[in-house]
DRENDO-1510 file (C-alpha; in Angstrom, 1 decimal, always signed):
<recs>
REC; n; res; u; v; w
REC; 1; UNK; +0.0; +0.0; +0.0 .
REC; 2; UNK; +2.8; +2.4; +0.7 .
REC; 3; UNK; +4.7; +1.6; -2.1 .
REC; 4; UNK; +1.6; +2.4; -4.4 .
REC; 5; UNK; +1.3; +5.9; -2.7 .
REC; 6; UNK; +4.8; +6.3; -3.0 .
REC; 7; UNK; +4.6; +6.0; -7.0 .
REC; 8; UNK; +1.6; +8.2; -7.0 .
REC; 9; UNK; +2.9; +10.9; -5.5 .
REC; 10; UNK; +6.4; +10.6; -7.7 .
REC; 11; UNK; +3.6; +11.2; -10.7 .
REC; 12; UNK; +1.7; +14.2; -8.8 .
REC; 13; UNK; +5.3; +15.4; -8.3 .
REC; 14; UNK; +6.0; +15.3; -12.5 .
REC; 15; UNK; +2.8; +16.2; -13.6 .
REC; 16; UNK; +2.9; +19.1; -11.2 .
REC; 17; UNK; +6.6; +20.6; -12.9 .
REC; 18; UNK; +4.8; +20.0; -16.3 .
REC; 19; UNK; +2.1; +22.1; -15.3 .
REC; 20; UNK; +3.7; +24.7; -14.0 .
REC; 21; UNK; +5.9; +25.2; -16.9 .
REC; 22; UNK; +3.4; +25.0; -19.4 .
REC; 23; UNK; +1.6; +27.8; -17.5 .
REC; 24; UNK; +1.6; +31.1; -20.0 .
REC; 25; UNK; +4.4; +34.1; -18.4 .
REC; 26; UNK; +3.2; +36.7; -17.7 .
REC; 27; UNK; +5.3; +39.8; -18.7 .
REC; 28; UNK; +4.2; +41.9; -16.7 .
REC; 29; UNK; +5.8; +41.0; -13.8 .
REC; 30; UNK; +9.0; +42.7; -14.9 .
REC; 31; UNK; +7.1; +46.0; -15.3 .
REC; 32; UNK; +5.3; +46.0; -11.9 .
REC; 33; UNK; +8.3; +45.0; -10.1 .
REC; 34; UNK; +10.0; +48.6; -11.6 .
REC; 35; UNK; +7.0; +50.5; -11.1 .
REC; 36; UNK; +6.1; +49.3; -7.4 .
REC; 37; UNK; +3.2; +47.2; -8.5 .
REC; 38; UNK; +0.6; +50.2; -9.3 .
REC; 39; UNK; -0.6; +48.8; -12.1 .
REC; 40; UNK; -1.5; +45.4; -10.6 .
REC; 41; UNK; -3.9; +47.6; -8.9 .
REC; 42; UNK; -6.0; +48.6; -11.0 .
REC; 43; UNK; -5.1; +46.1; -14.4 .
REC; 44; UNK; -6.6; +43.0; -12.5 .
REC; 45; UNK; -8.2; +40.6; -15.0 .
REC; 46; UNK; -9.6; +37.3; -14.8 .
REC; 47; UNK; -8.0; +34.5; -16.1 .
REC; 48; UNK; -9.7; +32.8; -19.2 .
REC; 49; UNK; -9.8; +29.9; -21.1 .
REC; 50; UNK; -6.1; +28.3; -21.4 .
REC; 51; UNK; -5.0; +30.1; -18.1 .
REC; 52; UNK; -7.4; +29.3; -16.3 .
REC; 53; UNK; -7.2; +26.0; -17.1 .
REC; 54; UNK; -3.9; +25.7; -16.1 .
REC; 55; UNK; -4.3; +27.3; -13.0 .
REC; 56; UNK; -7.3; +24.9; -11.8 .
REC; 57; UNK; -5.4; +21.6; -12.9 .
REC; 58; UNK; -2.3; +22.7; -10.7 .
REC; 59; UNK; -4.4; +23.4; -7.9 .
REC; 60; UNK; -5.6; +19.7; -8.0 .
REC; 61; UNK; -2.2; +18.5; -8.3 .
REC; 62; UNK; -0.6; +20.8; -5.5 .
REC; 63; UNK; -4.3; +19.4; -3.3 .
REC; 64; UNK; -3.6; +15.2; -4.2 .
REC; 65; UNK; +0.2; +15.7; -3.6 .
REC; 66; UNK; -0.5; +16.8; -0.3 .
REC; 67; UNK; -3.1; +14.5; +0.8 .
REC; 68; UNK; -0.7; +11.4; -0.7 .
REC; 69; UNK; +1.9; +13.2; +2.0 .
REC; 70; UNK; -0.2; +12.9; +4.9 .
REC; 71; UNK; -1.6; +9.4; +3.9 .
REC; 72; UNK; +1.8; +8.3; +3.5 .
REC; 73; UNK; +3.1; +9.8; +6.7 .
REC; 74; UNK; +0.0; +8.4; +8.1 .
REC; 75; UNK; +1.1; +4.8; +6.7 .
REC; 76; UNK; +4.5; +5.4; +7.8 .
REC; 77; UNK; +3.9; +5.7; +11.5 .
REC; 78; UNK; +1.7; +2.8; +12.0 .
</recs>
């Protein structure tokens, strides 16, 4: 049983470094890091379609490769 949680999170744990690098940059970031951020202020949008897409499926990932840590430390200690 361990050793099955052990191999699922090793997948969370690839599948979430593919996400994250398939996530669109955001170029911004550059700017607003020069210009203290003012325009993060009042430039706010709401993600859409590919984004957003992204964003949700790493959530799940970062959510299942935490719960397969605490059901393997769970495993681990009894």
């Amino acid at each position: 049983m361990q050793g099955l949680f052990t191999n699922l999170l090793i997948i969370d744990s690839i599948l979430i470094v593919i996400a994250t690098l398939m996530q669109p940059s955001k170029q911004q970031d550059a700017l607003s890091a020069l210009s203290g951020g003012a325009t993060d202020l009042f430039g706010k949008q709401k993600s859409r379609g590919f984004e957003a897409f992204m964003e949700k499926v790493t959530v799940v990932l970062g959510v299942l490769f935490f719960a397969f840590s605490l059901v393997l430390v769970y495993l681990s200690s009894h």
